[in-house]
Phi, psi and omega in degrees: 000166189227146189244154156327158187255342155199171165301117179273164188259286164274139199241072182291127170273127198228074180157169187212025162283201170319299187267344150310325192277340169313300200299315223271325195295323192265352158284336194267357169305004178240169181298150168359282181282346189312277177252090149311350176200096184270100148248156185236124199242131193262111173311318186276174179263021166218167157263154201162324177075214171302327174301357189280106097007106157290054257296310215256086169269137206263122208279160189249122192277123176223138178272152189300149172079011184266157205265348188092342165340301206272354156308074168217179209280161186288321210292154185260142156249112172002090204278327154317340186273341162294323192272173224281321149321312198265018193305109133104329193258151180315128161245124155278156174224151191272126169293159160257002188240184158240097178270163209208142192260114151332306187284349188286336159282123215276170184257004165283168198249165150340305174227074212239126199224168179271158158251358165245154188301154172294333151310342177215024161289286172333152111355131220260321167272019185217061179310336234220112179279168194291165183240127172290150186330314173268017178268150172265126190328348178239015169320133158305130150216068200277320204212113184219155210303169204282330185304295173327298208284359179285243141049288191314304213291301218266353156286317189293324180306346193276021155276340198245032175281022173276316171289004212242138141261089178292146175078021197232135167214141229267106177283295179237137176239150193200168208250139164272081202289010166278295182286333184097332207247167180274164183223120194241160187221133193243189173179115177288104183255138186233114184213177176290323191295305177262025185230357182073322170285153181295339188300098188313337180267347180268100175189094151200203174213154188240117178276147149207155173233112124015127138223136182244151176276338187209158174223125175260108169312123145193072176282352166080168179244035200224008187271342165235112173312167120266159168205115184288158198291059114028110170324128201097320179279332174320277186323274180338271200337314185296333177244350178231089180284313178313006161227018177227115175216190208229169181313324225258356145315312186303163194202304204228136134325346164273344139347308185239044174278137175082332192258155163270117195216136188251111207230127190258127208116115174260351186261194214295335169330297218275325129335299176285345163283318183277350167275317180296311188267297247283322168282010188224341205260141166269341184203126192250151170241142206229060161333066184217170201263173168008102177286161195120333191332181172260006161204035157300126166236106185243123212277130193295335192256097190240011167007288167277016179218116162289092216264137183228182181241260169256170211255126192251330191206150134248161210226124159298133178234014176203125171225029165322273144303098208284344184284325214201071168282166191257147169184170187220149181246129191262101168265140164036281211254030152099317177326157198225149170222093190270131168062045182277110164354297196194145175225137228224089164296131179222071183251358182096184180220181171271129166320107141212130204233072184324319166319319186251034202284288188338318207273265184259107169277029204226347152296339208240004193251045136119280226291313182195168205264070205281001155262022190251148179245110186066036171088003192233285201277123145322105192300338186248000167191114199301340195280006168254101170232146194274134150213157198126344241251312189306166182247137163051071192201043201039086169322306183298306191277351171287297186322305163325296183297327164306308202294302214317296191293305215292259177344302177318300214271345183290307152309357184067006161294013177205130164275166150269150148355142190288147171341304176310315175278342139313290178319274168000273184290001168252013185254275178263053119314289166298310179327310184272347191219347161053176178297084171227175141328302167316330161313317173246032139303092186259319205061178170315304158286359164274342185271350161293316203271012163288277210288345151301320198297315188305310173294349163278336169283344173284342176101038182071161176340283179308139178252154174303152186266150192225199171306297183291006213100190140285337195057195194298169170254163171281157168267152210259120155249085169286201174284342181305300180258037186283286208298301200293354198259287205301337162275352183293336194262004173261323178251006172319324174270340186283327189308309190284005148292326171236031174268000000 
């Protein structure tokens, strides 16, 4: 088994969504002193994660086929906040611009709802999303809009708001190979874009440099699109970019009153864009492989969508007019869609964790994290674990189960598996799922016997009592919520029909 070389003490967090608000909630579950020193550092200037809503999000230009490697931050970090006098203290710097991080803008949309029920959406001490002043108590909310479930985020968290440091963001992280400790170098940033105010003078950014005993990742995946690479598209993309985009742009259906538009991509993004526009578009094309994928969602009433299958080339046929070139999309079956308005990938995004390109750079290059052992633990060093990371995968209650295991081995009440036995399960990970997304693609039926394997590297519900306590318990996944996910996985196409 492998065990910590000690308890850390201090816990640096990196995100301020679901599952960052899980981890700091489930460190703070032990006694006091256990982890003396907790911060959670948030970029945005609320908590939420992707649930926070951008109306004007500033697009992050990403070319087809790029692995996500060159996504690291703009910003110069102070060479003065290194020397040894300036150890642990603020250095501010006044800006002359208002620089703004891209990937920092979220993929929700206007109307954009949750798709897993509320019983096992939630948190296992919080079942219940908050109810607006006027709602009536007996309103449905099995599946409810993005304001609601942010409104959720930043109620369970306000006990623990003395830890979460906002508006702050974790530039770079490295190893002290003196101390032994992680060393993260952040920047607070105060500007008009993120703080909501008008003040022309609130613009500048305050450095510090860090030092933690463990790190919890959990910055979420949803901050660099991908878009896959295509015959052809490099060229169209280089004189018209502004018509070949990505899901995580989309905001209103009116947006595409009148146009032709081709949206690539079956999981729920991609759905729910094509249930949207299809009443505003004159004419929609529905892009996708084979059906049956394992996390496909496709809306039963496609009536007004022409549906294909994959995008095999683009082909330029005019390019004359530099305002307005011409090109055609040659799909699979031969088939053709000349001139299409926009083609809109709801193709997913890249793994990437800029901070840490210094520490693993085999982290920042996109498709999966190929050193985390069960999507969590860092194969060469256990105090950086990740959570958040499966895909489609009861998002919360996973999360849970992750943050739970994840406090258990950091207090030291639980070892992990030996390196061998690691090596072992990311051996056959790839082996079955190879460098795709899929790898850490569980879906529904993969996430019960997930969230079993974690309580078992967890010791059981219960956790051993240590120094610290027991802490949190794993949440009981039963005949409730068993029953509520397999009807969630039966009407899941009647939902996007009637929303």
């Amino acid at each position: 088994m492998t065990a910590l070389d000690s308890q850390p003490k201090s816990v640096a967090i990196i995100g301020g969504g679901a599952s960052g608000a899980i981890a700091l909630k489930s460190l703070k579950s032990f006694n006091q002193n256990l982890f003396s020193n907790v911060i959670l550092f948030e970029r945005q200037f609320k908590l939420g994660g992707i649930w926070v809503y951008h109306e004007n999000p500033g697009e992050l230009k990403v070319e087809p086929g790029e692995d996500g490697s060159k996504f690291v931050s703009k910003r110069k970090i102070p060479s003065e906040l290194f020397e040894e006098r300036n150890s642990g203290k603020f250095i501010k710097v006044v800006s002359a611009t208002d620089f703004y991080d891209k990937t920092q803008s979220t993929p929700t949309y206007e109307r954009m709802t949750t798709n897993v029920p509320e019983p096992v959406m939630t948190f296992s001490d919080a079942l219940k999303w908050p109810k607006d002043e006027h709602e009536n108590e007996d309103i449905d909310t099995t599946y409810v809009g993005h304001r609601k479930v942010q409104r959720y985020l930043e109620q369970y968290m306000e006990p623990y708001e003395n830890f979460i440091k906002y508006s702050t963001s974790v530039e770079q992280i490295t190893k002290n190979d003196i101390t032994d400790k992680w060393r993260l170098v952040t920047v607070t940033v105060q500007s008009n874009r993120n703080t909501g105010k008008s003040n022309p003078s609130l613009n500048r950014e305050e450095w510090r440099l860090y030092e933690f005993d463990a790190i919890i990742v959990a910055n979420g995946h949803y901050n660099v699109p991908s878009i896959p690479q295509v015959d052809g598209i490099d060229a169209v993309y280089q004189i018209a970019p502004e018509r070949i985009t990505h899901s995580k742009y989309y905001r209103e259906p009116h947006v595409y009153r009148d146009k032709k538009v081709i949206v690539v991509g079956s999981r729920a993004s991609g759905s729910d864009i094509i249930k949207e526009i299809s009443s505003e578009a004159n004419r929609v094309y529905f892009s996708r492989r084979t059906p049956g994928g394992r996390s496909e969602y496709i809306p039963n009433s496609l009536n007004q969508v022409n549906v294909k299958g994959l995008i095999r080339k683009y082909e330029i046929t005019d390019n004359s007019n530099h305002k307005a070139p011409r090109f055609k999309v040659v799909f699979d079956d031969g088939s053709v869609v000349s001139d299409p308005d926009e083609v809109i990938y709801a193709t997913g995004y890249k793994f990437t964790y800029p901070f840490l390109k210094r520490y693993d750079p085999s982290l920042t290059t996109g498709n999966r994290n190929p050193t985390l052992y069960q999507h969590m633990f860092h194969r060469d060093d256990p105090t950086l674990v990740f959570i958040g990371v499966p895909i489609d995968g009861i998002s919360f209650r996973v999360f849970e189960y992750q943050a739970v295991l994840a406090a258990r081995v950091l207090a030291g009440l639980v070892k992990l598996p030996s390196l061998h036995k690691q090596q072992e399960w990311l051996d056959s990970r790839e082996k079955q799922y190879g460098d795709t997304r899929d790898y850490h693609t569980l879906g529904l039926d993969e996430a019960e016997n997930y969230m079993q394997t974690l309580v078992n590297l967890g010791g059981g519900i219960c956790s051993p009592s240590g120094a610290g306590g027991e802490g949190r318990k794993f949440p009981v996944f039963g005949e409730y919520e068993r029953a509520t996910v397999s009807a969630a996985k039966e009407k899941l196409k009647t939902f996007w029909d009637n929303k």
